[in-house]
N, C-alpha and C positions, 0 to 999 in steps of 0.2 A: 504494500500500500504506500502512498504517497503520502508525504505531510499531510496530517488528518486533524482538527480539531472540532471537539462535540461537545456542546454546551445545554443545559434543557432550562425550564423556565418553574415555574411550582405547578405545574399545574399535574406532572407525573413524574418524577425523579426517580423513583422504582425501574420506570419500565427503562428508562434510560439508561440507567446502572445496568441492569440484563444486559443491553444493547451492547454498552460498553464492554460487561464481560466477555462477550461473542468476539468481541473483535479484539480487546486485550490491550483496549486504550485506556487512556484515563479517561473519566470523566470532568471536564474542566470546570471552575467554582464560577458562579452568577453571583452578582451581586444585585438585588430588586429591593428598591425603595418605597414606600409610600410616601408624601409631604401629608406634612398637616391640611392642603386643600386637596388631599384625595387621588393628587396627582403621580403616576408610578414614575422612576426613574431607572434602568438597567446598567448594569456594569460591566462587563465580560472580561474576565479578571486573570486571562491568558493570553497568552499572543495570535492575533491573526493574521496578520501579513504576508502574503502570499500564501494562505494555506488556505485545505478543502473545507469549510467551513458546514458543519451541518447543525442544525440547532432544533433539538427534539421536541414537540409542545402540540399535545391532541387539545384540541376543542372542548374540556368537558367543563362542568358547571365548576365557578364559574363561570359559563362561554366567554363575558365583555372584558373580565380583568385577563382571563388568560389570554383572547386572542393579543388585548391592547403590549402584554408582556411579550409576547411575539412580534408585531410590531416594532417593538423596541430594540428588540433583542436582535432583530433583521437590519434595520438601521445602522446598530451598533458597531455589527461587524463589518457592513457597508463603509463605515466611516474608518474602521481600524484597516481596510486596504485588504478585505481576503479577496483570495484569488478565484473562489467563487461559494456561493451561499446556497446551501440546499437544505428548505424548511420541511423539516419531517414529522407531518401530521399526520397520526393513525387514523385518528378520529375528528372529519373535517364536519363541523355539526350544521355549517349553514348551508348545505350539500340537499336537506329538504326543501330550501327556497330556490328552488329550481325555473320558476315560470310565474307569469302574470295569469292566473287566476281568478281574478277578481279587479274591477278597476282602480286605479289610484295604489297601487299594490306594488312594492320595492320586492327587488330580486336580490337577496344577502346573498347566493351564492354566487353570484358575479359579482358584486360590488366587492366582497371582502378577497375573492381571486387578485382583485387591480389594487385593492390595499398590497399584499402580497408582494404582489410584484413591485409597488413602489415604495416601500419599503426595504427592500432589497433581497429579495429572495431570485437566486437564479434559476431554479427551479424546486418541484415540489415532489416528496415520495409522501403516495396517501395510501389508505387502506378503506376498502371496500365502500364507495360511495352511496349514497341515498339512491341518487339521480346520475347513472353513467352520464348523462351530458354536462353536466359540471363540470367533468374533464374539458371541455370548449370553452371554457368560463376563461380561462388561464391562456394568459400570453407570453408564459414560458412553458418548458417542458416539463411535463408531469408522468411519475412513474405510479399507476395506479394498481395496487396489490390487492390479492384478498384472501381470505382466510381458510378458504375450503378445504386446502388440504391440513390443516393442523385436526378444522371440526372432522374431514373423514378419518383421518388415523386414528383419532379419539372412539368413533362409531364403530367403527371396521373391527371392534375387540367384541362387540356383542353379537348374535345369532339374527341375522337378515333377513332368513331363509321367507321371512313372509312381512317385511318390510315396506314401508310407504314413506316416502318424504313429501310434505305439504307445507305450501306454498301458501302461507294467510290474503295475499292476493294475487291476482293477475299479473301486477308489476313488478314481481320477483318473482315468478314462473321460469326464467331462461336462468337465473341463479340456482334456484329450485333444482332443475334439470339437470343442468350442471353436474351439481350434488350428488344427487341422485343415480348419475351413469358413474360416479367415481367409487358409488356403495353396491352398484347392479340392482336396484331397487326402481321401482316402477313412481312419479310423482303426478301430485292433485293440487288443486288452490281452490283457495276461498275465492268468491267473489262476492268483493269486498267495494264498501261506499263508504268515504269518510266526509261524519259531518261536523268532527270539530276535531278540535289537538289530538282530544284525550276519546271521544265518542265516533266508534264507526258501526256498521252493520252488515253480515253478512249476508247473503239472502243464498247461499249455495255452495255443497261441494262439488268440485266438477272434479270425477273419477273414482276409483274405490278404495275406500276404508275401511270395510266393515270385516270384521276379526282380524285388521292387519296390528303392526306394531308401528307407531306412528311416530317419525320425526318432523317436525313442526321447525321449519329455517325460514329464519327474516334477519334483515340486515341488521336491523336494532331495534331493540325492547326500549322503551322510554315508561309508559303508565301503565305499560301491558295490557290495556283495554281491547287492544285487535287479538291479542293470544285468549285472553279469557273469552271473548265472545267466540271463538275459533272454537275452542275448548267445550262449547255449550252444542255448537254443530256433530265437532266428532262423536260426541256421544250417542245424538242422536242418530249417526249413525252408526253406532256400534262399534267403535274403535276399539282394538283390546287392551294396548296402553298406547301411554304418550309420554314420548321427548321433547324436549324445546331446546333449540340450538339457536346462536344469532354470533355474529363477528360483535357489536357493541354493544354492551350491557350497560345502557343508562340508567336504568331500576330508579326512575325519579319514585320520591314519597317512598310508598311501602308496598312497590312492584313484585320483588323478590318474595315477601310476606306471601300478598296476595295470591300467586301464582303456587309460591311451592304450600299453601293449604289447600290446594284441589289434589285432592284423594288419586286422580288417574294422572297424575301427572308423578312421574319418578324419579327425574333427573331434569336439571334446566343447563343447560352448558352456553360458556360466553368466552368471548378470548381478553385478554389485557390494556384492548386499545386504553382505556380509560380505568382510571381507580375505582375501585369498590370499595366503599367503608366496611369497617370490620362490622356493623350494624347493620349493614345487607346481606353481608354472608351466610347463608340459611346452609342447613348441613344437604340440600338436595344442588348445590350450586356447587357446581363445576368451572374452574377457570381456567382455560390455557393460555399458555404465554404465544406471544405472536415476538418474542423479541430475537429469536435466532430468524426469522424472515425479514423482519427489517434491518437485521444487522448485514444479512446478505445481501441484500439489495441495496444496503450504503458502501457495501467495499466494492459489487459490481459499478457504482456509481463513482467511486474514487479511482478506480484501474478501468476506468474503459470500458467495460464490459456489458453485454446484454443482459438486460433486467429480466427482458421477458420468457427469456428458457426456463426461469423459475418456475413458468403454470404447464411447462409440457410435461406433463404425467399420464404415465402408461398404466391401467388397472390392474391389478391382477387376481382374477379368483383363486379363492379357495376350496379345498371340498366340499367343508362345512358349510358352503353359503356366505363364508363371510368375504370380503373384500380387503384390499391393503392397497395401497401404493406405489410404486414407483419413480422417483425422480427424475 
């Protein structure tokens, strides 16, 4: 590797420390201030001067102080002369503000893309978007990663043999899919209507459930209100049990609660894009690390090298029914 410096912001120092182990770097010390009027100030308390600058910082709550630490933290190094800046956000959260919907209606996931970039970020490695076209929002290069394969190796330990993965709706069907041919399992979706943040409605499964063993994949859990109302479907149609898998686990309120007291639900699993409080962590919650994939896709990013050979995986069955992977 080349001159490398990796810096992160508060908003996850955990994941970033992983990150670092992976790669056998230090992790370089941030200095972040608040003033008495509220206002942050960032430090970056290492040398950046012609080095690869990468500065680690997911989107999670607080979403405004973290990104604004980001912000800072991209300027910072901007100003200290790196030889170039790649903001590495697992979890890009304004990635839902996708489109005009509604009139008189701001699109944060482009507006905070052109922060980004003015700011000084040379490009961006992210992880599993809301909205793939968000990727177009950005007018630098963006390496967009996702999770599948850590949630299938995780799967591929259990019995498939009469498996189902479902898709809570229509707009994560081709992820669904995905999924689904990586575990040799057949996939279904909710059709789904959303009529506010937190309130949607399903009116349909499209495909079959009935006495399967049911993993339930969506990009992110926030209120869990579309897994619970999902949850009220499968039953009805006769599910035998149920999983729940997602790459972000935002568990706003008391998501994790609600979710792991429904009786047919056995396991919830989520990867590390974002922190979990140790007061979310229910013993039915599963978390895997995503930090050995984003540490590999920062060293292919510092040698040159292609990002995207990382998602060519070859399946391979078992006797058993079960599934593994490939790299």
């Amino acid at each position: 590797m080349s001159q490398i410096a990796i810096f992160t912001g508060s908003a996850h120092p955990g994941l970033a420390q992983q990150i670092c182990d992976h790669l056998h770097v230090p992790l370089l010390p941030t200095k972040i201030k608040r003033f008495s009027n509220d206002c942050l100030e960032v430090q970056l308390e290492a040398n950046c001067r012609e080095q690869d600058v990468f500065i680690i910082q997911p989107l999670s709550a607080p979403v405004q102080d973290h990104l604004m630490e980001l912000l800072l933290m991209l300027d910072a190094a901007r100003g200290a002369s790196a030889a170039r800046i790649t903001a590495v956000i697992p979890h890009y959260a304004y990635s839902r503000s996708d489109k005009k919907d509604a009139p008189r209606i701001s699109i944060g996931g482009r507006l905070v893309a052109d922060l980004l970039a003015t700011a000084g970020a040379s490009r961006v490695l992210t992880m599993t978007l809301h909205s793939p076209q968000v990727h177009g929002f950005f007018s630098v290069p963006v390496d967009h990663l996702h999770a599948l394969s850590e949630l299938a190796d995780h799967f591929a330990g259990y019995d498939l043999s009469n498996g189902v993965v479902v898709s809570p709706d229509l707009g994560n069907v081709k992820n669904a899919a995905a999924f689904a041919k990586r575990l040799g399992v057949p996939v279904a979706a909710g059709a789904k209507e959303r009529l506010s943040d937190t309130k949607v409605v399903i009116s349909a499964i499209i495909g079959d459930v009935r006495d399967r063993d049911v993993i339930v994949l969506d990009d992110e859990i926030a209120s869990g209100g579309s897994i619970l109302e999902l949850l009220h479907h499968l039953r009805a149609h006769k599910a035998r049990s149920i999983r729940i898998a997602c790459t972000h686990g935002i568990f706003s309120g008391s998501a994790t609660q609600r979710l792991a007291a429904e009786p047919d639900v056995l396991e919830i699993v989520c990867t590390n894009t974002v922190p979990i409080p140790a007061a979310k962590q229910v013993p039915k919650l599963t978390v895997l690390s995503v930090a050995p994939a984003l540490a590999e896709a920062m060293r292919r990013i510092n040698s040159g090298e292609s990002v995207s050979t990382l998602f060519h995986t070859e399946p391979i069955t078992h006797d058993e029914g079960k599934t593994a992977l490939r790299a």
